[in-house]
N, C-alpha and C positions, 0 to 999 in steps of 0.2 A: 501413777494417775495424775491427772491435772484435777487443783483445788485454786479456792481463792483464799489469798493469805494475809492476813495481817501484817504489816510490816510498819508501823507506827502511827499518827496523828495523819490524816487525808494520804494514805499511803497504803491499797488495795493490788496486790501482785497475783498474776493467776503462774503458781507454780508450779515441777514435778516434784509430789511428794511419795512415799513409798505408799501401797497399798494397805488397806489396813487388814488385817487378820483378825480369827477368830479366838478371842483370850478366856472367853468362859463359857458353860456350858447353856447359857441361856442367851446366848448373840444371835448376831444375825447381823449377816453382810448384805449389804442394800445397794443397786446399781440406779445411781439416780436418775430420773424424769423429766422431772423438776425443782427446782426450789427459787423462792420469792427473796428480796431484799427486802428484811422487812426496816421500819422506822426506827427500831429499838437497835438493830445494824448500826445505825449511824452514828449512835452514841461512843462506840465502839470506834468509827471511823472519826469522830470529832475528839475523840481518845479521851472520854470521862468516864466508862469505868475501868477500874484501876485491875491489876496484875496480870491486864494483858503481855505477851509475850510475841515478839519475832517471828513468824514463821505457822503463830497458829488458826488452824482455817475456820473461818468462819461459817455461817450461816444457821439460821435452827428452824426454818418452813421447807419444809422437804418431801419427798414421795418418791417412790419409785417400784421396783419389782426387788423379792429377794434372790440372790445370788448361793448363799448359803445361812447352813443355820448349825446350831452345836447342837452337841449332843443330848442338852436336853431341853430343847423346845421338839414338842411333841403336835403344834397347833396350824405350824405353819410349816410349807415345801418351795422349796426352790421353785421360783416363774410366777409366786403370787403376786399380783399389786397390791401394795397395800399406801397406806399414808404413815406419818411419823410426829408423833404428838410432841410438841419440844420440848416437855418437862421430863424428863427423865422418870420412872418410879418402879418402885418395886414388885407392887403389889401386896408385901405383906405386911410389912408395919402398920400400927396403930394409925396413921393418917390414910394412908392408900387407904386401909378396911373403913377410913369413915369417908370417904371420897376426896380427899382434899389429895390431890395427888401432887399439885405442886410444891408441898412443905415432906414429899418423902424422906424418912430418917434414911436410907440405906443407899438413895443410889450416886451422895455427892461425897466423894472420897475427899476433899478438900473444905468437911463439913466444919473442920477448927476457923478457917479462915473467915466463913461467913460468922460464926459463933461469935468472935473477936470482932467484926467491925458491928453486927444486928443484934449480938444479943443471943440469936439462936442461930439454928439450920434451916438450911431448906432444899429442894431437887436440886440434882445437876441440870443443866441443859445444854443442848448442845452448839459448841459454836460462842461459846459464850462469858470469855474467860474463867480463871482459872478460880477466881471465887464461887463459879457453879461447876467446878470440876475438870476443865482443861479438857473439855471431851471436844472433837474433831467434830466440825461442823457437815454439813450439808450443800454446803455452795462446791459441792466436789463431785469427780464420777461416783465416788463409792465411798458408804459411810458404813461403822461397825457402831450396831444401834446396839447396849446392853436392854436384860428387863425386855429382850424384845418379844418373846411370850404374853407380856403386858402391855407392851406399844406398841406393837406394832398393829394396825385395821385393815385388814381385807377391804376391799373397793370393788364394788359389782360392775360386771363388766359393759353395761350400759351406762355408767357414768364415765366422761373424760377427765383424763389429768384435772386441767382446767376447772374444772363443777369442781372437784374435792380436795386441790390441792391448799385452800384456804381452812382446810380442818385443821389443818396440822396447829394453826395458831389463831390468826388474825379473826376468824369469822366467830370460834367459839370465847375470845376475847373479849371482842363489839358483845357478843351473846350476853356473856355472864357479866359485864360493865353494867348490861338493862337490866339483867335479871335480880342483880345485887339494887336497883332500884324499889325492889316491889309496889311494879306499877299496876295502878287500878284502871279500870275505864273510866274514862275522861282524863286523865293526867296531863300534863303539863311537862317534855323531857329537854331539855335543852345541853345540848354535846358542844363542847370546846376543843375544836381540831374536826379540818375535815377531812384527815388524811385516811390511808385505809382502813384503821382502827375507828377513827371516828362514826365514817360513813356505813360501817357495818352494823355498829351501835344505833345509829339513827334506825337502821334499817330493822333491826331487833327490837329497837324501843315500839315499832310501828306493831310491829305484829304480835306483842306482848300487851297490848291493848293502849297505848298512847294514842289519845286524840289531836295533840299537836306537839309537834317536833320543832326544834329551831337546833340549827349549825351556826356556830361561830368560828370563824376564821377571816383573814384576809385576803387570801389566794383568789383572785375571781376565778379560777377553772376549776378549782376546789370546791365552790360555795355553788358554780355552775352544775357539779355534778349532786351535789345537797339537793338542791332542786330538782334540778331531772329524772336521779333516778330515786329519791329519798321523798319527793313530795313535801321537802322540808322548808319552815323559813326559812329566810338565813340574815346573818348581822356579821357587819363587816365593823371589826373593833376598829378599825384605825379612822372608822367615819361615825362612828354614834357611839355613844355614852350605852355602854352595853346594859350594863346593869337598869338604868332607866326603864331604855326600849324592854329589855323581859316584863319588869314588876309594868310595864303600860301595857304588853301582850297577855298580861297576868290578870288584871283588874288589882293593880296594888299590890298581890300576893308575893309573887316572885314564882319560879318552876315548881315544880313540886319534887322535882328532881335534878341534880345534874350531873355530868359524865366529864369527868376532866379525861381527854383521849389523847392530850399533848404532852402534858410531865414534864421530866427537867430540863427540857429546852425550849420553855415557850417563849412565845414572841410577843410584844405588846407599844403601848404608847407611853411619852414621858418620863417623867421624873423614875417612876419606878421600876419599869421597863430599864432605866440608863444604869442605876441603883443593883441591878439584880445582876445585868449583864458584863458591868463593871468587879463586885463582888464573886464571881464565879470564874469569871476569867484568871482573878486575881488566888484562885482556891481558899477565897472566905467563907465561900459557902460552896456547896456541892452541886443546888437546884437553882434552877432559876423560877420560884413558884408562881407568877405573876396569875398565871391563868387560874391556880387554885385561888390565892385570896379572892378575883372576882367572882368564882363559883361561892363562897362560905356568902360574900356580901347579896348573891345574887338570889339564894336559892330560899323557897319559903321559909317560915316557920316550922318548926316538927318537920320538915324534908328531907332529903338522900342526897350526900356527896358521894357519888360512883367514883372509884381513879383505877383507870386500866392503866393509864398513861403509867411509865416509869419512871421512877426518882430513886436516887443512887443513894443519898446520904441525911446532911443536915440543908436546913433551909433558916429564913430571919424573917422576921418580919409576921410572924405568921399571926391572925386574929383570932386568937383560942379565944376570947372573949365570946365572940360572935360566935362562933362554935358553940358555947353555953349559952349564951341567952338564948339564942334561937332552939335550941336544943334539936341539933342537925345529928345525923346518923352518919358516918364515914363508913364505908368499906371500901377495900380495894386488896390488892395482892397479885401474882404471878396465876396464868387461869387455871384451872383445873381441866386442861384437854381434855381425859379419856371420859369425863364426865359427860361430856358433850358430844362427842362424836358421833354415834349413834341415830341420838335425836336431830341432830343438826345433816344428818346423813339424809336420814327421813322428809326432812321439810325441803332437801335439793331434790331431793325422787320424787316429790310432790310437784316440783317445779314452785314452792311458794316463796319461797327465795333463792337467786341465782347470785352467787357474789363476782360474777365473770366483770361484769361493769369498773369493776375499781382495774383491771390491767390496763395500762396506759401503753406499755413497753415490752415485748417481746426482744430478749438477747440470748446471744450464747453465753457461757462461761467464760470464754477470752474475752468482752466485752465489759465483765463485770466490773472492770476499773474506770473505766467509763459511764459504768448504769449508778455507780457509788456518784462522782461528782455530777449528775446526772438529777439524781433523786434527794440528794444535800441541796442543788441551789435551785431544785423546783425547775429547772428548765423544760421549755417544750410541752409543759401540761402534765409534767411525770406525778403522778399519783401513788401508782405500783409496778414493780419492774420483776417480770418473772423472767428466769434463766433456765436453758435448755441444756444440759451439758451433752446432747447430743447431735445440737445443730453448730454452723458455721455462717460467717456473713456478717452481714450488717444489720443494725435492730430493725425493728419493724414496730411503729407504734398502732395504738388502738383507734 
């Protein structure tokens, strides 16, 4: 079969790798759809995080129909569609039974190596080196989902690829980034990044009862889609004093919330901005947090630091002070898919959220070396870039 492969630092090869087979009695062989380049990709493609390997394929936003299933999934038949949550889990261990499905003890065979650098464990995922398990991505024709009794979700046959193929990550990520806000009516949500994570957050904060949103980024096509389809302000950091303009949209206060949706590769102004991106290059530091310290500076009193965004390691600099005085709430983590899927299934059959808006880019899978430098240097309005592995040609954008 053709996959898209890893093969170092800005270095995306669509290769023939062998099929994968069924290894346990709870698999499932999946003929893909679709699957999405998502942002957290790129980190991968910018080669920060570590023990990646040669040859291994990526992707972890995926769907398609099953092909087959072992012996003992009892739940699912050959020809379903379903979708494919990226966390890998078990179902039975003590976290699956409390929902937290992305810190499952059972399904990351390579659970010593996150142990050793975090401290603990957590899911495999797929696509997604070899610190969450070395399991074979989705940017391919066919993927062997394990736990697939557990992850894998039927898709009703009135909804398109497209409507549900954002379950699998990104839409129930933007989801649980607002819902770890717990926002009140009237609130105040302010998201840094308006890339697909971001703009689904916005979008979530809205319908979770925020009465005013603000996006920050500098992409005008980014900030353009904040507005049009987000109803959101927006602040462009590289032209106002960010922090200011919030606590003046705030009366003083500051958000009452915010969503850091960019993580370890944010972009910024100045000294510190030069300080971060210099330090990381150099592997001084792991992240580049610029976009977090201006949320701790940014956000009210007693408020909610959200971080969907990803960060690999350590970071400098950081303002734990302000973190206590303010006495600010952080949560963040890997999302909990199967937690989500369901209800966020619900609210696309209701038609009350559509996340179809963030595809910019329609490709095949022999494209995907191209949809990587593509969506790395923002060219052309790229936002989101979904891949077909069963069409040919040339992309088509949105």
């Amino acid at each position: 079969m053709k996959a898209v492969c890893w093969h170092g630092k800005h270095n995306v090869q669509v290769d023939t790798v062998p099929d994968p087979q069924i290894l346990n009695p709870r698999d499932a062989i999946i003929r893909v759809s679709l699957s999405g380049i998502c942002g957290s990709d790129l980190h991968l493609y910018d080669g920060y995080i570590p023990t990646m390997r040669k040859g291994d394929v990526l992707g972890h936003e995926f769907m398609g129909e099953v092909v087959e299933v072992g012996s003992g999934i009892k739940n699912l038949d050959a020809g379903d569609r379903v979708i494919v949550p990226f966390p890998i889990a078990c179902g039975n261990c003590w976290y699956c039974q409390q929902g937290m499905w992305s810190l499952c003890d059972n399904s990351n065979p390579n659970a010593w190596m996150l142990e050793k650098v975090y401290g603990d464990t957590g899911a495999g995922i797929f696509g997604y080196s070899h610190l969450y398990g070395g399991y074979s991505g989705g940017q391919a024709e066919l993927v062997r989902v394990p736990f697939a009794d557990v992850g894998l979700h039927k898709v009703p046959s009135h909804l398109s690829d497209e409507q549900v193929l954002f379950l699998t990550d990104i839409f129930p990520t933007g989801y649980q980034a607002a819902e770890n806000c717990n926002i009140h009516q009237g609130d105040t949500v302010a998201v840094w990044g308006s890339g697909p994570v971001g703009l689904l957050a916005l979008k979530s904060a809205k319908h979770l009862g925020a009465e005013k949103i603000v996006a920050i980024d500098h992409n005008p096509d980014r900030l353009a889609m904040a507005r049009t389809y987000c109803n959101a302000e927006t602040l462009n950091f590289e032209e106002t004093d960010v922090v200011e303009e919030l606590h003046a949209l705030t009366g003083g206060r500051g958000p009452d919330s915010c969503i850091d949706a960019v993580g370890m590769e944010a972009e910024g102004t100045g000294i510190e901005a030069a300080y971060d991106t210099v330090k990381q290059a150099l592997r001084l530091e792991n992240d580049r947090p610029m976009a977090l310290r201006q949320l701790i500076k940014a956000c009210r009193k007693g408020g909610t630091i959200s971080i969907p965004g990803v960060y690999s390691g350590f970071v400098d600099k950081m303002p734990m002070g302000a973190v206590f005085a303010k006495g600010l709430t952080i949560r963040t983590g890997q999302t909990h898919v199967h937690k989500y899927v369901r209800p966020l299934m619900e609210l696309i059959e209701k038609n009350e959220i559509d996340t179809r808006f963030i595809i910019t880019h329609r490709m095949s899978l022999d494209e995907a070396p191209q949809g990587y430098k593509l969506f790395l240097e923002k060219q052309d309005g790229c936002v989101k870039i979904v891949l077909n592995p069963r069409t040919q040609g040339s992309p088509t954008t949105h």
